[in-house]
mmCIF file as gemmi writes it, N, C-alpha and C atoms, coordinates in Angstrom:
data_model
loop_
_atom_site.group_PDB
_atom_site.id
_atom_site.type_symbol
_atom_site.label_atom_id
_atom_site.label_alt_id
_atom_site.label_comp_id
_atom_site.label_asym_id
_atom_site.label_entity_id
_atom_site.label_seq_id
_atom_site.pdbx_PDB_ins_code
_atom_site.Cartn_x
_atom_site.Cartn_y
_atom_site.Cartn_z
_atom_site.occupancy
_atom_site.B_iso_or_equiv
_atom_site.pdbx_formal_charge
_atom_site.auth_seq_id
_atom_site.auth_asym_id
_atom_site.pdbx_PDB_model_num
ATOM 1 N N . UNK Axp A 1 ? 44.221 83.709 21.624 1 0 ? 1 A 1
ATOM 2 C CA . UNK Axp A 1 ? 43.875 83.89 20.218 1 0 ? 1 A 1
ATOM 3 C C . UNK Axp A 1 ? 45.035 84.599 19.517 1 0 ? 1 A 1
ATOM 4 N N . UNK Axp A 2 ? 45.615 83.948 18.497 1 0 ? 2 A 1
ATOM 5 C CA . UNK Axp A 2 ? 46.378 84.507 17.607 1 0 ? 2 A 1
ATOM 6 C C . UNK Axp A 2 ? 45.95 85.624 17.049 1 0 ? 2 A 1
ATOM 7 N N . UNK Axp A 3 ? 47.024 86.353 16.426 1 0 ? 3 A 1
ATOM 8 C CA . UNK Axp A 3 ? 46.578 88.367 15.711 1 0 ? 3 A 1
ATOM 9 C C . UNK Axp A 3 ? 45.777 87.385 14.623 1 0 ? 3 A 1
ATOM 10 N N . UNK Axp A 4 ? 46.34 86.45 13.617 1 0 ? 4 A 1
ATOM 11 C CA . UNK Axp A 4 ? 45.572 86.341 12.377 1 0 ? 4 A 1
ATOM 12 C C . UNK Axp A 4 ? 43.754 86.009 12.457 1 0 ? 4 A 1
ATOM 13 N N . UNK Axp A 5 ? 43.887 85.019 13.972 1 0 ? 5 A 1
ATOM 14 C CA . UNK Axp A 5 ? 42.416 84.499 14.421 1 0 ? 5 A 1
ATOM 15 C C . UNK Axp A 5 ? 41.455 85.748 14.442 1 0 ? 5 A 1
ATOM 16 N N . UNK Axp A 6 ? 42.339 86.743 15.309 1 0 ? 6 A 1
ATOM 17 C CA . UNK Axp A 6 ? 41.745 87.696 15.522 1 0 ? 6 A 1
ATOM 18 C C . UNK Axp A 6 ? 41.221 88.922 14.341 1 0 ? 6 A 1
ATOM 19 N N . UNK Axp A 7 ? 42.258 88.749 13.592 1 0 ? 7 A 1
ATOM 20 C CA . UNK Axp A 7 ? 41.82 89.567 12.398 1 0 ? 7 A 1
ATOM 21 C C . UNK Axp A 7 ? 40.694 88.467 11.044 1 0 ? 7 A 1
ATOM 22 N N . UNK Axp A 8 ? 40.942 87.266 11.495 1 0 ? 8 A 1
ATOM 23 C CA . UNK Axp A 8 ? 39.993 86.408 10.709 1 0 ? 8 A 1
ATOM 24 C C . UNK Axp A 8 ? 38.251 86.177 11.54 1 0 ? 8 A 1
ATOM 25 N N . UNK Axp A 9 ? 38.339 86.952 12.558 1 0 ? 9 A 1
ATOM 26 C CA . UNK Axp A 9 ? 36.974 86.779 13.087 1 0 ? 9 A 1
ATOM 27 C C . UNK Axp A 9 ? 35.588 87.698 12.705 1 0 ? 9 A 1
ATOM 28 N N . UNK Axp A 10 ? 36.011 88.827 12.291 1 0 ? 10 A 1
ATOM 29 C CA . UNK Axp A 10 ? 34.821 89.729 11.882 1 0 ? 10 A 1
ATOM 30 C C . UNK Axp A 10 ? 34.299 88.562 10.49 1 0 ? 10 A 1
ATOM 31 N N . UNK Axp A 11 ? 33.009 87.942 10.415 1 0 ? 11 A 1
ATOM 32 C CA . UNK Axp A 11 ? 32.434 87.513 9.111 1 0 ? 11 A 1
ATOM 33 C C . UNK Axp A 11 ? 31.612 88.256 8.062 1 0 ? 11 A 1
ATOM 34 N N . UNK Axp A 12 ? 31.306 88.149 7.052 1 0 ? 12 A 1
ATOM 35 C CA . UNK Axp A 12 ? 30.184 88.447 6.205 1 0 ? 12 A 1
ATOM 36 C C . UNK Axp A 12 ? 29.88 87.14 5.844 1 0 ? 12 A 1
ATOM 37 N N . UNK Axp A 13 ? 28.469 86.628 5.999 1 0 ? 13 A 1
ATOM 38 C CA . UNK Axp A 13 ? 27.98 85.364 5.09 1 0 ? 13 A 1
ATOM 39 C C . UNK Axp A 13 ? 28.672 84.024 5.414 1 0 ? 13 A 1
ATOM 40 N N . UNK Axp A 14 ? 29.533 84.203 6.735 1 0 ? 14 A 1
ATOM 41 C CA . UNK Axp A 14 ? 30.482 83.219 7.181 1 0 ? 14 A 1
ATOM 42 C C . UNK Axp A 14 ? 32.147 83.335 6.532 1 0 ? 14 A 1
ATOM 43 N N . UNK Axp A 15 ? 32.211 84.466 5.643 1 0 ? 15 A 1
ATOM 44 C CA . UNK Axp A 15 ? 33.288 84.719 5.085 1 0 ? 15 A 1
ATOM 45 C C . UNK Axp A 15 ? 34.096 85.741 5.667 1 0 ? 15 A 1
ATOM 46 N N . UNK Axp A 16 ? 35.429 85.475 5.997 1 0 ? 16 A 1
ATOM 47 C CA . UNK Axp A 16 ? 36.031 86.445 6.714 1 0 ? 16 A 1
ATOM 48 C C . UNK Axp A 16 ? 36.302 88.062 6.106 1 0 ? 16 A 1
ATOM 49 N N . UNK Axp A 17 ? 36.27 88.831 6.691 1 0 ? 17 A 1
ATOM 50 C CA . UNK Axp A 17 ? 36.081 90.303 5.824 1 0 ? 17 A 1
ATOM 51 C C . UNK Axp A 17 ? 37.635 90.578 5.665 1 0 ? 17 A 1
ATOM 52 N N . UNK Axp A 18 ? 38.484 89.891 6.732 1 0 ? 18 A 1
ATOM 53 C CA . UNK Axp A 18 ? 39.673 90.229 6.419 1 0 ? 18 A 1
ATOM 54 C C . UNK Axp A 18 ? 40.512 89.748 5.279 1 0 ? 18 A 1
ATOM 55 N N . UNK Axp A 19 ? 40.403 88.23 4.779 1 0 ? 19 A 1
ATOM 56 C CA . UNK Axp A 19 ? 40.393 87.764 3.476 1 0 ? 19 A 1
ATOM 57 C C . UNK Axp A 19 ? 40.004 88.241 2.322 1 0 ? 19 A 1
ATOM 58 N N . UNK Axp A 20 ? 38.604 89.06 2.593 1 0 ? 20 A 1
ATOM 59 C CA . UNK Axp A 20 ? 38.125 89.756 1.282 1 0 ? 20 A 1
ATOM 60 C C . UNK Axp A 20 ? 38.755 90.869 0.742 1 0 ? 20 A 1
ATOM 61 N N . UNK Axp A 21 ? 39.203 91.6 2.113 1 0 ? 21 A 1
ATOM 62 C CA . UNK Axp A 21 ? 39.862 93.054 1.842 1 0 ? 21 A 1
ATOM 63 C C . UNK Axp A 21 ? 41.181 92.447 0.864 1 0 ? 21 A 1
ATOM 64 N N . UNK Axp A 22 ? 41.675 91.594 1.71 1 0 ? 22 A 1
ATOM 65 C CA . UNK Axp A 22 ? 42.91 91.6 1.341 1 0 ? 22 A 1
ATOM 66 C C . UNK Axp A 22 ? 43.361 91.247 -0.256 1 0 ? 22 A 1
ATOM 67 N N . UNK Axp A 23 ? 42.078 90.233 -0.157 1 0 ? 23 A 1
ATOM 68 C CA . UNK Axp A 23 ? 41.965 89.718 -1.503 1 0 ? 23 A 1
ATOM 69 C C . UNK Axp A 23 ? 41.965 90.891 -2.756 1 0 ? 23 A 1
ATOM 70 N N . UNK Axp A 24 ? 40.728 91.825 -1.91 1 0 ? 24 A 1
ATOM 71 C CA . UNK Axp A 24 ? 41.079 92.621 -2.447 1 0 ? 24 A 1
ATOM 72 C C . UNK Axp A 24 ? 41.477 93.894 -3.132 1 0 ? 24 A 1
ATOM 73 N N . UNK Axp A 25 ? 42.499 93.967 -1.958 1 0 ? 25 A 1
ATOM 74 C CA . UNK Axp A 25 ? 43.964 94.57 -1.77 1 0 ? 25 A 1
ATOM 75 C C . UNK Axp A 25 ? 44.519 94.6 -3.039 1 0 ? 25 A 1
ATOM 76 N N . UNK Axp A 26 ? 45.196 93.14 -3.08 1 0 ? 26 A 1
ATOM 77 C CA . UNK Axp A 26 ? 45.834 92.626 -4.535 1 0 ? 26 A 1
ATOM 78 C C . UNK Axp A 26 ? 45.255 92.542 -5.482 1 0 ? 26 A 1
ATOM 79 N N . UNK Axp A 27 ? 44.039 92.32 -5.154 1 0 ? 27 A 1
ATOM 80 C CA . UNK Axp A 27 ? 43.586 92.723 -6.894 1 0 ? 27 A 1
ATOM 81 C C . UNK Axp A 27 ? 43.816 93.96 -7.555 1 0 ? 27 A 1
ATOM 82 N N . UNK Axp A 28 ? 43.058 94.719 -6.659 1 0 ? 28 A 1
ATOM 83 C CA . UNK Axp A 28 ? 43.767 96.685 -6.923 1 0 ? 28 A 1
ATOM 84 C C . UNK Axp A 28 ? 45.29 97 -7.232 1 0 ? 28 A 1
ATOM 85 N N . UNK Axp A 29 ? 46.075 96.112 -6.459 1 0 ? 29 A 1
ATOM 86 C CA . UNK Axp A 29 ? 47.693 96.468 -7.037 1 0 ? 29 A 1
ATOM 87 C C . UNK Axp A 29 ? 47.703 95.762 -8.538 1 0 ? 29 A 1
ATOM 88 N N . UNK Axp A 30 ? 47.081 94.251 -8.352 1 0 ? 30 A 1
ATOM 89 C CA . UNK Axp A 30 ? 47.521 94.206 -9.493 1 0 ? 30 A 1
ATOM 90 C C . UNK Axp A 30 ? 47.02 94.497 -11.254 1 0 ? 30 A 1
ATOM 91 N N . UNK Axp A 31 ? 45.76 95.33 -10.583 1 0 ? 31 A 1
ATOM 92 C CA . UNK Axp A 31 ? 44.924 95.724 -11.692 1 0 ? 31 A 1
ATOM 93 C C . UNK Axp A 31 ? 45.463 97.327 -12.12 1 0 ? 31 A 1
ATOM 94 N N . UNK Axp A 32 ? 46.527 97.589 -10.876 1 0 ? 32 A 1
ATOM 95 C CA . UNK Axp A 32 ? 46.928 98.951 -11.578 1 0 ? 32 A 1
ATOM 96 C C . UNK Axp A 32 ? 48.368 98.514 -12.615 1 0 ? 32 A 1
ATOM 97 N N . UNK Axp A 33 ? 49.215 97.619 -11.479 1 0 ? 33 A 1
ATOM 98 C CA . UNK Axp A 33 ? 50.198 97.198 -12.012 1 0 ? 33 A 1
ATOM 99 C C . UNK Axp A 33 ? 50.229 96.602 -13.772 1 0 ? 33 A 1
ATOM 100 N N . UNK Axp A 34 ? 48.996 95.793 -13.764 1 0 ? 34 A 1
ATOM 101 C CA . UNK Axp A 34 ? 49.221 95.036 -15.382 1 0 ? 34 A 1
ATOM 102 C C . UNK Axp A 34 ? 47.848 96.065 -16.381 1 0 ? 34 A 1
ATOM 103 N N . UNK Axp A 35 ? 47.292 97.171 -15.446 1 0 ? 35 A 1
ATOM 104 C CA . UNK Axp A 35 ? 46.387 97.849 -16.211 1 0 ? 35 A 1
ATOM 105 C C . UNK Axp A 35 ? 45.007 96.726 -17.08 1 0 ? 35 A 1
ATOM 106 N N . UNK Axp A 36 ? 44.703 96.141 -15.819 1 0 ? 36 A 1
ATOM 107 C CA . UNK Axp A 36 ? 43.913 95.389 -15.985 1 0 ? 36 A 1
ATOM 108 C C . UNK Axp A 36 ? 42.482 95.776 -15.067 1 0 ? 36 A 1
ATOM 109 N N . UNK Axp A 37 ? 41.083 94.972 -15.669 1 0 ? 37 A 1
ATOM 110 C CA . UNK Axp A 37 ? 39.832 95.446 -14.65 1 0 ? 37 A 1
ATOM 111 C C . UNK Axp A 37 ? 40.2 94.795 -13.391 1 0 ? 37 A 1
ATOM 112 N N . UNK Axp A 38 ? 39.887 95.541 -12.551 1 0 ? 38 A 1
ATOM 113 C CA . UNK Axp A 38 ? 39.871 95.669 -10.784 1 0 ? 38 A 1
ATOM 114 C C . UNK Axp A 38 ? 39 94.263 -10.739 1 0 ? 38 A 1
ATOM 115 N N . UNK Axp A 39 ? 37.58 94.341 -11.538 1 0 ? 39 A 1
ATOM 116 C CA . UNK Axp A 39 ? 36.856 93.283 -10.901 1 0 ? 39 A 1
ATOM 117 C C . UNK Axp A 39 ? 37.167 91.941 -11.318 1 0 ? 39 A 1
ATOM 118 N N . UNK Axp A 40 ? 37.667 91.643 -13.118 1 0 ? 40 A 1
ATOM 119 C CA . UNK Axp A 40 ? 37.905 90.651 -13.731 1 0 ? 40 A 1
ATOM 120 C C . UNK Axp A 40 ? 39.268 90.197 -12.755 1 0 ? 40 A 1
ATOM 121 N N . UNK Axp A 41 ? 40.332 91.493 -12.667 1 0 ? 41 A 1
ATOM 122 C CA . UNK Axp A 41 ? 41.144 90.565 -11.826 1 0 ? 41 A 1
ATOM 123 C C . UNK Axp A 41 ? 40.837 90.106 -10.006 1 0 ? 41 A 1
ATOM 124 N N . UNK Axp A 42 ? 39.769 90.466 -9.65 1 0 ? 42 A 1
ATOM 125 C CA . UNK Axp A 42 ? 39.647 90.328 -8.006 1 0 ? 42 A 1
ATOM 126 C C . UNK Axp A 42 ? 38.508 88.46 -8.289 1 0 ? 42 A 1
ATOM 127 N N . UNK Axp A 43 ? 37.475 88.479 -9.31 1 0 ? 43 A 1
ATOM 128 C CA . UNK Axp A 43 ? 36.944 87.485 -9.614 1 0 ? 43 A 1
ATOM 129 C C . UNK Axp A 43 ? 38.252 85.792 -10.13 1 0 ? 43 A 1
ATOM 130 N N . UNK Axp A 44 ? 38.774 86.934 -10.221 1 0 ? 44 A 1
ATOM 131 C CA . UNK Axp A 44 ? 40.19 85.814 -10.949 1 0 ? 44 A 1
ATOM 132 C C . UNK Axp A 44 ? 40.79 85.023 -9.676 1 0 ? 44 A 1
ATOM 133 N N . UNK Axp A 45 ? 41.273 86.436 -8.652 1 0 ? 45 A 1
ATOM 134 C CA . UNK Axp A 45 ? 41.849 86.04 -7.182 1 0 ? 45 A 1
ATOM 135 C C . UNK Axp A 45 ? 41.003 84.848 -6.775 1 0 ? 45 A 1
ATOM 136 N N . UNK Axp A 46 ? 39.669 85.25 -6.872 1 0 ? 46 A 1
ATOM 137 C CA . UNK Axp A 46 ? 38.818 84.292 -5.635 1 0 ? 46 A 1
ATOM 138 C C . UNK Axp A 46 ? 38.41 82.796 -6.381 1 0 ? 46 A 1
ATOM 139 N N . UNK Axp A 47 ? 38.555 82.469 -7.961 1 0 ? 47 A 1
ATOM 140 C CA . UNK Axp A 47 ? 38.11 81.439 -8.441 1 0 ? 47 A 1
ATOM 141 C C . UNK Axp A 47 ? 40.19 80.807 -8.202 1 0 ? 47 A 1
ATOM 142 N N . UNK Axp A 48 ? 41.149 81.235 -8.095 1 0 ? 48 A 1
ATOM 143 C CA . UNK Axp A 48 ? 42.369 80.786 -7.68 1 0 ? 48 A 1
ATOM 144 C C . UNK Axp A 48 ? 42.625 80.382 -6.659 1 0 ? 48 A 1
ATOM 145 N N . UNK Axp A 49 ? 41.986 80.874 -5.453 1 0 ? 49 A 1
ATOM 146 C CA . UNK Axp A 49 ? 41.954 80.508 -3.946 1 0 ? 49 A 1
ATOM 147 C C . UNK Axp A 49 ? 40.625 79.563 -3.785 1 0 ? 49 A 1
ATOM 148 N N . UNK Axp A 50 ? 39.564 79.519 -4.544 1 0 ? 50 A 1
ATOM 149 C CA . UNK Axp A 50 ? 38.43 78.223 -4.53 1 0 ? 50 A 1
ATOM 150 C C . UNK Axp A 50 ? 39.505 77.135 -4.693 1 0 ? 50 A 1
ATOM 151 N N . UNK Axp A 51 ? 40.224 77.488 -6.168 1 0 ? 51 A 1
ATOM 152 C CA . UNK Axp A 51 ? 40.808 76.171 -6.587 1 0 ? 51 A 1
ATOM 153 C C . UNK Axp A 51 ? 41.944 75.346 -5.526 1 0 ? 51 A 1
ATOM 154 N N . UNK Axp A 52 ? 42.828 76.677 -4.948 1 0 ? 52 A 1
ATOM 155 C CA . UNK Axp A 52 ? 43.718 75.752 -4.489 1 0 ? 52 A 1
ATOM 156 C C . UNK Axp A 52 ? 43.138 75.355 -3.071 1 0 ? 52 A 1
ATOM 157 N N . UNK Axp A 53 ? 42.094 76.113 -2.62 1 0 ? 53 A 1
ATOM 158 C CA . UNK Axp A 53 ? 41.846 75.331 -1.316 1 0 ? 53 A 1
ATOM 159 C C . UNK Axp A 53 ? 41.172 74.121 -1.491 1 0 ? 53 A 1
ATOM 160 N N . UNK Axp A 54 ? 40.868 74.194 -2.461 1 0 ? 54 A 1
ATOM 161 C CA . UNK Axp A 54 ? 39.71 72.775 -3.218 1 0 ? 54 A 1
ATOM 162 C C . UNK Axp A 54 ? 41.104 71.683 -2.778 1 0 ? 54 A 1
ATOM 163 N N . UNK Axp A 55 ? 42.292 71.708 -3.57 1 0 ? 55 A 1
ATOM 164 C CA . UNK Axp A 55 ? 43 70.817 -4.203 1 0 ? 55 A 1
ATOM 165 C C . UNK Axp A 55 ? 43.789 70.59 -3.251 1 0 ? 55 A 1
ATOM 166 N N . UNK Axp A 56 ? 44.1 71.386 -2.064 1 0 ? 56 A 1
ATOM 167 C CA . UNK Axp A 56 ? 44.801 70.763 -0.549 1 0 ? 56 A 1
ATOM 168 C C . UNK Axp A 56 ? 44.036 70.536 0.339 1 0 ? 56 A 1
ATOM 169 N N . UNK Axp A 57 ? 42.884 70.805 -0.006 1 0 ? 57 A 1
ATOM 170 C CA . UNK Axp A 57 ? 42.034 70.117 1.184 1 0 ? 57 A 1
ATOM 171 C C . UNK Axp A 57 ? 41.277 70.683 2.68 1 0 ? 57 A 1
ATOM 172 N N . UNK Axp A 58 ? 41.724 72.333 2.244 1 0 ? 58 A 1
ATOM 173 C CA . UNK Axp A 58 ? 41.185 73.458 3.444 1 0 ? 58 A 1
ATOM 174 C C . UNK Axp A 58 ? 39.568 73.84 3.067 1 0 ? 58 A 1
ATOM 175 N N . UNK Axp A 59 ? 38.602 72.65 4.024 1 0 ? 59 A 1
ATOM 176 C CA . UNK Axp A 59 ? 37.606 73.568 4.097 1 0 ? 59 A 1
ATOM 177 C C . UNK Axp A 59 ? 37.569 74.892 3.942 1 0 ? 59 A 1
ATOM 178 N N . UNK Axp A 60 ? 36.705 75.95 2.963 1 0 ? 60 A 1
ATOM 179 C CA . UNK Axp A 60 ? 36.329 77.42 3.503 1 0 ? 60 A 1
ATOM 180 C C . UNK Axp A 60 ? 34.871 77.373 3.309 1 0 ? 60 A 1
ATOM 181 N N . UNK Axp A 61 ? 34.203 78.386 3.893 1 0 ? 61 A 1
ATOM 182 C CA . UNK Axp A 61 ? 33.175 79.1 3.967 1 0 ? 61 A 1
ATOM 183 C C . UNK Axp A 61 ? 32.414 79.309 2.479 1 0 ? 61 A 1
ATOM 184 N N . UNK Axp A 62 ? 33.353 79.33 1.688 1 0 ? 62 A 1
ATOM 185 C CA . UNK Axp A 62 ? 32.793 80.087 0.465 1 0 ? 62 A 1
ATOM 186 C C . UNK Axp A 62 ? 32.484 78.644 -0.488 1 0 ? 62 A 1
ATOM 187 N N . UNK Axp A 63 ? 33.759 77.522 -0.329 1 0 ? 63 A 1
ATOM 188 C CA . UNK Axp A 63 ? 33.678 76.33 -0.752 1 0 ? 63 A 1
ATOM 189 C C . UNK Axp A 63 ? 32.476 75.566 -0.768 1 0 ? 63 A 1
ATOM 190 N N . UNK Axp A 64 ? 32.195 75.728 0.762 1 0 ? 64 A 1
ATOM 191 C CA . UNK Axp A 64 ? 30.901 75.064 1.096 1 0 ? 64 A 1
ATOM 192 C C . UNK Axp A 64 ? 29.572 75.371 0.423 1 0 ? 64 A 1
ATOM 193 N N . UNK Axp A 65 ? 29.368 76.982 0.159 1 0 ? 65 A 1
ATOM 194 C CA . UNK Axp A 65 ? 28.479 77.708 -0.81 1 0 ? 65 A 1
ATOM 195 C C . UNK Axp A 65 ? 28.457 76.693 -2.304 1 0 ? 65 A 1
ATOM 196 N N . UNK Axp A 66 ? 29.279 76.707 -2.555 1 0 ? 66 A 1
ATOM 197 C CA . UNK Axp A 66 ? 29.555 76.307 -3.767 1 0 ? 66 A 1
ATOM 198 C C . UNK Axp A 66 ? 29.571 74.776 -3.977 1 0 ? 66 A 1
ATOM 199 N N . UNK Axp A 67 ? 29.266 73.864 -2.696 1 0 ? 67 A 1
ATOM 200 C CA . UNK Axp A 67 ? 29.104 72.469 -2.596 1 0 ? 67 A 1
ATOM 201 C C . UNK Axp A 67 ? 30.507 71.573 -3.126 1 0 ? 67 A 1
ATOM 202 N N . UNK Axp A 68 ? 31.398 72.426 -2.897 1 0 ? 68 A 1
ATOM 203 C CA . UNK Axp A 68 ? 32.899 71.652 -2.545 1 0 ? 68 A 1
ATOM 204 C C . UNK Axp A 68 ? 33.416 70.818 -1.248 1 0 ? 68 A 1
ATOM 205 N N . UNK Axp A 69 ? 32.873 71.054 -0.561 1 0 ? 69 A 1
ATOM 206 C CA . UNK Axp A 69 ? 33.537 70.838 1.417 1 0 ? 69 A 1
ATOM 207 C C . UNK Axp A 69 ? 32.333 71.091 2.041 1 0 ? 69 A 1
ATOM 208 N N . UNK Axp A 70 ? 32.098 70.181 2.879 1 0 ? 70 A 1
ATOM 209 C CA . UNK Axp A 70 ? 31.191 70.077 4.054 1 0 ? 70 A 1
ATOM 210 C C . UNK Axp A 70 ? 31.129 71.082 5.106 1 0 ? 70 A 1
ATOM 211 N N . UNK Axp A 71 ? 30.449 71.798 5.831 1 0 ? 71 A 1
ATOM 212 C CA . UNK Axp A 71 ? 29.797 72.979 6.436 1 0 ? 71 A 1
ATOM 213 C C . UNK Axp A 71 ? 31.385 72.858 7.158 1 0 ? 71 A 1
ATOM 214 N N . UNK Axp A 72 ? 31.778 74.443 7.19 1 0 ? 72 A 1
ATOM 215 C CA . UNK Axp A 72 ? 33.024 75.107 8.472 1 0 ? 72 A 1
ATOM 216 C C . UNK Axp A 72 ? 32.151 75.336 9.619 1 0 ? 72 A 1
ATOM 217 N N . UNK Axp A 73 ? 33.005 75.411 10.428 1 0 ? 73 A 1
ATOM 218 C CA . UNK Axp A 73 ? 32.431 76.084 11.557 1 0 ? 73 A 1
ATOM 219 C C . UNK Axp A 73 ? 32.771 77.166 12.052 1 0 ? 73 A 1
């Protein structure tokens, strides 16, 4: 098992917790950086990563919620 597998295995809801943090991670930098809301910009992160995983074609967890991509495993 790869470090990333390994850090992508703890879930919430089938969603990796390590993605979320990270997600948001950057939202917090960049909500201090442009003095913007923490949540408007972390809601921003995750409708940007729906989109582009939508548009290359990476099943996620969260996609599937949302009736984009057929069940992950």
């Amino acid at each position: 098992m790869s470090t990333i597998e390994a850090l992508r295995g703890p879930k919430l809801f089938g969603i990796a917790v390590f993605d979320l943090a990270g997600t948001a991670a950057i939202a917090g930098a960049f909500s201090v950086v442009f003095n913007k809301s923490f949540v408007l910009t972390f809601i921003f992160l995750m409708a940007v990563a729906i989109i582009v995983h939508y548009i290359i074609g990476v099943p996620t967890q969260l996609n599937f919620y949302l009736h984009l991509n057929h069940r992950v495993r």
